[in-house]
N, C-alpha and C positions, 0 to 999 in steps of 0.2 A: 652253666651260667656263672658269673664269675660275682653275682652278688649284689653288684650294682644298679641303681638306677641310671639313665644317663637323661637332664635335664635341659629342656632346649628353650631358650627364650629369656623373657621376663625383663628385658633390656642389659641389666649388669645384676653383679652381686651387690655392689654399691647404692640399689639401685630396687626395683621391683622385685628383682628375686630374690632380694634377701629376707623375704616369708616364706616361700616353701624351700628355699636352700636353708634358714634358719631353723624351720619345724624339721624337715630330716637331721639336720644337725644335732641339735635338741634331743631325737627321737632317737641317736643312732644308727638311722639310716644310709647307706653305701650310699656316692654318686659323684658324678661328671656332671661336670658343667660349661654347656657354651652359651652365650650370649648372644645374641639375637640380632647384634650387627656385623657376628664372624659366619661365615661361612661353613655351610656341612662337610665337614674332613670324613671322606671313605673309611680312613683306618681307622675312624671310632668304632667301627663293626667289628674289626680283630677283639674287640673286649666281651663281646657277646651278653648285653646287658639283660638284666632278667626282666626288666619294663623300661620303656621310652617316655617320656611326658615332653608334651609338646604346648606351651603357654606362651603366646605375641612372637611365633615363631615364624617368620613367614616363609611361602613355597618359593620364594625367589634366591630364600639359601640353599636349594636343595637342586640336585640332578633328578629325572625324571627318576634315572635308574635306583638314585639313595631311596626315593620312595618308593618304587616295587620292592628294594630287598628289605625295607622299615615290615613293609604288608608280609612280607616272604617270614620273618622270624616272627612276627606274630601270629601266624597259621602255624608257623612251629611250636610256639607254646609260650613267645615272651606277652607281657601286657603292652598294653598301648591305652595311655590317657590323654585327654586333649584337653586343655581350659581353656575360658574364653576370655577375647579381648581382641582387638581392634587388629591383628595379625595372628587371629586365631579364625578356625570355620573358615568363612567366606572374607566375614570382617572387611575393612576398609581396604588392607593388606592383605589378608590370610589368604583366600583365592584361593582353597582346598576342596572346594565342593569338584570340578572338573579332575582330580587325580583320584591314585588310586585308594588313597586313604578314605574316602569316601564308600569304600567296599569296608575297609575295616571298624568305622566308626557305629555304633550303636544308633545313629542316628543320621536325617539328612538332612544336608544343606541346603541356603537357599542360592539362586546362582548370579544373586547380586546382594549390596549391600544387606546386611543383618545385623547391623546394630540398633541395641533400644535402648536409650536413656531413659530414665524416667526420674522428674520431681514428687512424683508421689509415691506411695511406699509400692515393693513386691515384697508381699508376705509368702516366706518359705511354708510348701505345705509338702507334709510325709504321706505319699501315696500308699504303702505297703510297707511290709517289715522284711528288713533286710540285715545281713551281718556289718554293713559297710554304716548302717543309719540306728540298729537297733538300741544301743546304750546313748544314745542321745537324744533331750527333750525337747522336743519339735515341738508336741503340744502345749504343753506347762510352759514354757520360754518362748513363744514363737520369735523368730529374730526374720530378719529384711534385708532386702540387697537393693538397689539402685541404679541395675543395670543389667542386660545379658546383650549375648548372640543368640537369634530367633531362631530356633531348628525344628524340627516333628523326630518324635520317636518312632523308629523302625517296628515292623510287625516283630520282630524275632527282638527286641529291645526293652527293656526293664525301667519305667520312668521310677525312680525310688522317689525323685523330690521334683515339685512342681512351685514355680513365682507367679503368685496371682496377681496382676493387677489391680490397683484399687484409683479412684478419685476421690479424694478428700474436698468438702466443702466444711465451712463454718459458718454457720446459720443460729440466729436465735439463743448464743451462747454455749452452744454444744455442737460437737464436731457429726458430721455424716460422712459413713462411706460407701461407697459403691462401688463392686466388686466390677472387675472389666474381664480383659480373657487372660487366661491363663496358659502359660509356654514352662514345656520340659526344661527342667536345671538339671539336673542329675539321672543322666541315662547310663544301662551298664547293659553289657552281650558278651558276645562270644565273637573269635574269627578264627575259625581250624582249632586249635588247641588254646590258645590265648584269651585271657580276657581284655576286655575293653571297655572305655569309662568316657563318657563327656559331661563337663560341667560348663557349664553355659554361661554363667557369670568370669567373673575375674577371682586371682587370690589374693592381690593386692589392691590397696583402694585405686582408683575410685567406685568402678563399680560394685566390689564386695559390701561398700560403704557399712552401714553399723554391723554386718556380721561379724567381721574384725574385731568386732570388741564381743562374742555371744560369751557367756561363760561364765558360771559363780566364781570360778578362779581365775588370776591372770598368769601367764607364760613369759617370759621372758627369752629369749634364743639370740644368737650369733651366730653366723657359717663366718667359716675363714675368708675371709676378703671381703665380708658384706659387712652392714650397717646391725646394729640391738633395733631388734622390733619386742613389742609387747602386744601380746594380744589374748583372747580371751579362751582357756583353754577348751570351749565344745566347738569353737572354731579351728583350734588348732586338731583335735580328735577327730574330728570330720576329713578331716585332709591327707592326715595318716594314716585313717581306715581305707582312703579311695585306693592310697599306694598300698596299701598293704594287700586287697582285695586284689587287686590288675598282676601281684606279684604273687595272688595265692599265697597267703601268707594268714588267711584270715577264712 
């Protein structure tokens, strides 16, 4: 494998993807990049990438065939990461629950819309310990998101992190909450040789919303052709651990 990741989606680098093309940047990380209103070029396969990540990527850029040979090199042994967002999963756009990705994904889809906004908080909660989540303060710092893709984790599939729903009232001078149900954010498996990851939320706002900022320290980063984001570094280590994890590297 030639090192790289190859990153598909996120709209531009000008643009949403210039947080995880920033945090590899940052991090040293290999990668390609296509955006999300170009189309899947076959001869990105001659590069043989050691993970694919796939974020507001939809199946309408893709040949049925790009995705049997995406599933094909990941039974071989490359990673395959998905995030979410409105052309991610099922999504508004995404429409991946009916292909074959759907076999490779740690998780299933639902076969119509699965997007959840939410004005009230999802408090991230750490299910088990894992290499991808271990050095990071889930409980001491809890941090929140604002949004996911609704999935279920697979029998053979690892929920490391879970968004609980909450209802907030304010009563009496003092706030109450009450917890509602709870949906997988961070699932990880296996497909042939390959690891495999879905994160359920976004990595750019909006739905990441205050995760973007988790972290005692701030980050600063640049990918070439994108925008300076700042953002909080246990949010930035969470994302670098997922790539690092999918590319066995961790």
């Amino acid at each position: 494998m030639n090192g790289k990741i190859l990153y598909l989606g996120d709209t531009a680098l000008d643009q949403a993807a210039s947080y995880l093309a920033g945090l590899m940047t940052h991090y040293k990380i290999g990668y390609d990049y296509v955006p999300n209103d170009v189309k899947f070029d076959e001869s990105l396969f001659q590069n043989n990438y050691k993970a694919i990540v796939v974020s507001d990527y939809p199946t309408s850029n893709f040949l049925k065939s790009h995705l049997d040979l995406i599933a094909e090199k990941v039974k071989n042994g490359a990673g395959f990461l998905m995030i979410g967002g409105w052309e991610s999963f099922e999504g508004l756009a995404g429409k991946y629950s009916n292909t074959v990705l759907a076999d490779v994904l740690p998780v299933e889809m639902s076969s119509g819309d699965d997007r959840i906004n939410c004005s009230s908080p999802f408090m991230v909660v750490r299910n088990c310990g894992h290499q991808i989540t271990d050095s990071l303060p889930f409980e001491s710092n809890a941090t929140l998101i604002g949004g996911l893709n609704s999935l279920k984790t697979k029998k053979n599939g690892t929920e490391i992190l879970s968004a609980r729903k909450f209802r907030a009232e304010f009563q009496n001078g003092k706030f109450n909450f009450m917890e509602m149900q709870s949906f997988p954010l961070l699932v990880v498996g296996q497909f042939g040789k390959g690891n495999t990851a879905a994160f359920a939320s976004d990595i750019a706002p909006h739905w990441i919303g205050p995760m973007v900022d988790w972290g005692c320290d701030r980050i600063t980063a640049k990918a070439p052709g994108g925008i300076e984001i700042e953002v909080g570094n246990w949010y930035a280590q969470l994302f670098v651990n997922i790539i690092k994890w999918v590319t066995k590297e961790i």
